[in-house]
N, C-alpha and C positions, 0 to 999 in steps of 0.2 A: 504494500500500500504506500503509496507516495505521499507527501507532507507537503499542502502550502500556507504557508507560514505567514499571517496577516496581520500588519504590525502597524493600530491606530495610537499615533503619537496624539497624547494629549499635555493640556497645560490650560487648568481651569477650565470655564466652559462644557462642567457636567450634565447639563442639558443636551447640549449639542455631544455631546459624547455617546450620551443615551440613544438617543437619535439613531445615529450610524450603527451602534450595538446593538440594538431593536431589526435595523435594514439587513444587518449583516446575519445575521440568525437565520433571515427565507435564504439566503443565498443557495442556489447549488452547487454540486463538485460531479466532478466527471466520471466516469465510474473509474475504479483504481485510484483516487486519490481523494483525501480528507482534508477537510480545512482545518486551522489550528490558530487560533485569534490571539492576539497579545496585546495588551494594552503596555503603553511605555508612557508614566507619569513623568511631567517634567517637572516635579518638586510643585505642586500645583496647593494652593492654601482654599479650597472650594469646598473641600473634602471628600474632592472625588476619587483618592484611592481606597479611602473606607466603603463610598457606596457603590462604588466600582465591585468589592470585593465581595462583600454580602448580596446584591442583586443580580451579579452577571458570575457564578458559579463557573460556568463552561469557558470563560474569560482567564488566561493568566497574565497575572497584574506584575509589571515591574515598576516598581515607584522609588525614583530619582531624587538623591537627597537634595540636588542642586538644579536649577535649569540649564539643561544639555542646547537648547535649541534646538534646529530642526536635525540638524545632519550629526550633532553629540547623542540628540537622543535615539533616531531612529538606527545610530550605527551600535548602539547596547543593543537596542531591539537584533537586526541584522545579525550581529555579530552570537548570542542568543541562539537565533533560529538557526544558523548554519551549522554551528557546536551542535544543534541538537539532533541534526539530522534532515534540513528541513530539506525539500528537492525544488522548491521556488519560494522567493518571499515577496509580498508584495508590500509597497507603503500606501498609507491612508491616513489621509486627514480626519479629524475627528468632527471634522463638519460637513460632513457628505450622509445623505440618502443612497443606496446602493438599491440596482436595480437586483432582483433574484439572478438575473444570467450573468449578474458581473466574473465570475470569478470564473464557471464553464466555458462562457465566450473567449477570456484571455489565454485560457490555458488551450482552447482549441484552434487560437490562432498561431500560436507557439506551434504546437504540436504538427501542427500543417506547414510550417517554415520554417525548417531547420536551422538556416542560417540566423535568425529572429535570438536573439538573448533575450527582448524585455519589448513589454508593452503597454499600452496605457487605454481606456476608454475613452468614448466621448461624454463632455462631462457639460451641464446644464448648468446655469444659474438655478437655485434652490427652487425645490419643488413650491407648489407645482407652476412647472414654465418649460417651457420650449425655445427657452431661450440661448443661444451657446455659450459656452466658455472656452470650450477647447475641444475642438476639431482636428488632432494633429499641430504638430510646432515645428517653428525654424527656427537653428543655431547657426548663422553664417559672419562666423569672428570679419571676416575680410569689409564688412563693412557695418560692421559691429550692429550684429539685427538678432533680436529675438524676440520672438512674438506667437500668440498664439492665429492658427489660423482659424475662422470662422467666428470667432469672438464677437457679442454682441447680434449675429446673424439670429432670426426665427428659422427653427427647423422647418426645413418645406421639402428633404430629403435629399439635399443636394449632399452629402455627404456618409455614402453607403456601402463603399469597397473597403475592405483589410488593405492599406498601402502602409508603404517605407514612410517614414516620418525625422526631421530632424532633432526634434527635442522632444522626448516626454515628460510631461509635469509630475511634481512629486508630491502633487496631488493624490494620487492613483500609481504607481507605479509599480506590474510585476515583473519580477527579471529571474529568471534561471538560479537556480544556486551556481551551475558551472561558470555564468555571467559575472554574478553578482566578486566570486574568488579569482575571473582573472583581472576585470576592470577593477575591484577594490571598492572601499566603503566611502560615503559621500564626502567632501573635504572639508573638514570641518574650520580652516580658515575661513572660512567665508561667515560672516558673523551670522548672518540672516539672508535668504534668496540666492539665488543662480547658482544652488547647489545641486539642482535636478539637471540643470541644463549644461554646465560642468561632468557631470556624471554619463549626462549621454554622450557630450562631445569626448571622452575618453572610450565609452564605449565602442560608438562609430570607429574610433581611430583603433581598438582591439581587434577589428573584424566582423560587429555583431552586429545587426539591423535588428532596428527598432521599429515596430510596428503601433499604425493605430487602426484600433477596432470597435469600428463604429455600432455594432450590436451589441457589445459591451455600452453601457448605461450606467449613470451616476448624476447626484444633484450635488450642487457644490455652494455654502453659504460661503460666498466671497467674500474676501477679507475680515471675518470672524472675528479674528485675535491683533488686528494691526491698524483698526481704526479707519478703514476704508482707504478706496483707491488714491485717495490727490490728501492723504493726511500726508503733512511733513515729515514724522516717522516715517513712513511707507516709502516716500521719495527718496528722503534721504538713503535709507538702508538697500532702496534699487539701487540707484545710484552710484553708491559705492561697490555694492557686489559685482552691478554690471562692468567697471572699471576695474576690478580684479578678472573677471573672466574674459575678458578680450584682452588683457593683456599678454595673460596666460598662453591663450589658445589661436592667436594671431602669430602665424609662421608665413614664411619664403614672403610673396607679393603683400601678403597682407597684414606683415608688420611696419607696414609704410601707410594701408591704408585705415587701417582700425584707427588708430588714435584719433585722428580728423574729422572719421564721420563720427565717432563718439562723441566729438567734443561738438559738433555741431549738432547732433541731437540732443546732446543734453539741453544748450542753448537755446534752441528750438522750445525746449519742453518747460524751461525756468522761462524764455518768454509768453506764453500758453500761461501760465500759475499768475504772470504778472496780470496779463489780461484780464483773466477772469476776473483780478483782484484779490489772488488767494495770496497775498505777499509770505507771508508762511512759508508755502510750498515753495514759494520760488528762493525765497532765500536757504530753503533746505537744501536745493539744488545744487545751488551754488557754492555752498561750504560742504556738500559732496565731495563736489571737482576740486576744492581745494585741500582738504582732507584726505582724499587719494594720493596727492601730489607729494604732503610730508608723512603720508603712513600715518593717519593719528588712527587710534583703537577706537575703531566705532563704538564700542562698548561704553565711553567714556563720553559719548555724545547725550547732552540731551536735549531732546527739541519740544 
């Protein structure tokens, strides 16, 4: 019997924890393999490792003296499921609705594409809506772009084949254990954000294609824990992550051209915040860009 190993990073936000531990329950497994949930507390003061551990029995609860963030905590989780035997692990946000064929559909698109390490759903703005979030993603360091595609789009079915994908969100993402041991655990430099898209662009460059599967289903309460899309936190700690991962991952032609078109979207996007009149945001932006410049500890930031 094979093991997929499902690992909902939480931090506060018992409710919404509930939630996705409720969805995850109908889920099915393929035949020949079981699912195996884990919850990874990130030092959370809600007291949701207590009601975690009394209401969800079938759940094993890791709870984190300290806040790991995403890629500290889910790499306990990871590191965990593969000691234990797991034969895929997936991650999940703890603010997602899971549709019943999440977990079938991933693992059946895998199984059909050998060359495939990891995949991801399509995933909705929060039930109930039809609204997209992610349709498949691009990672192209050369001119420093990552984005989800379909974002914002009303499903009208334009988005219905198993294709190659450049980035999967770490939203949802399952990946082989042989995957997960040769590309390695997510980088946990990166203080907050573009640790998924980091992870895939190491993947891509191991040999693995990454798939997205659009009959895989998922609702996703967006930005949950970070204050919304155009909060100054949020910006800021894009911002910076996105300036560690193009730095990183821009080789030959396109360590000449990343930095440029970074700095002219960032510009772009601090001018966008001024507009609005979000001066906040935009000056989050900007002490980004300069932040990146002398290494400060984003941790050390507060906005």
């Amino acid at each position: 019997m094979k093991v997929l190993t499902v690992i909902v990073l939480g931090w506060n936000g018992l409710q919404l924890t509930r939630e996705t531990l409720d969805s995850l329950r109908a889920c099915r497994v393929p035949e020949g393999w079981r699912a195996h949930v884990m919850v990874v507390d990130n030092a959370s003061t809600d007291g949701s490792p207590a009601a975690i551990a009394a209401d969800y029995p079938w759940v094993e609860l890791l709870a984190l003296n300290e806040n790991r963030r995403f890629a500290g905590g889910n790499n306990v989780g990871i590191t965990h499921a593969l000691d234990a035997g797991a034969d895929a692990v997936m991650l999940l946000n703890n603010d997602v609705v899971a549709d019943p064929g999440l977990y079938e559909k991933l693992l059946a698109a895998l199984a059909e594409n050998p060359r495939a390490g990891a995949a991801a759903p399509l995933i909705y703005h929060a039930a109930p809506s039809s609204l997209i979030w992610y349709a498949g993603g691009r990672c192209e360091p050369w001119w420093a772009h990552t984005s989800h595609r379909g974002i914002r789009e009303t499903d009208s079915g334009q988005y219905r084949s198993i294709e190659r994908t450049g980035y999967l969100t770490g939203c949802c993402l399952l990946a082989t254990a042989e995957c997960w041991r040769k590309v390695g655990l997510l980088d946990e430099a990166y203080f907050i954000y573009a640790e998924d898209a980091d992870w895939s662009l190491r993947a891509r460059a191991a040999g693995f294609e990454l798939l997205f599967v659009p009959t895989a289903r998922l609702w996703h309460q967006v930005s949950a824990s970070s204050g919304g899309a155009a909060s100054p936190w949020k910006l800021y700690q894009r911002t910076r992550a996105n300036a560690r991962l193009f730095a990183r991952h821009a080789r030959a032609l396109a360590a000449f051209t990343a930095g440029p078109a970074f700095l002219a979207q960032s510009l772009a996007l601090l001018s966008l915040m001024a507009l609005r009149g979000n001066l906040a945001a935009a000056g989050a932006v900007a002490r980004a860009l300069v932040d990146s410049v002398t290494n400060r500890n984003p941790a050390e930031v507060k906005l």
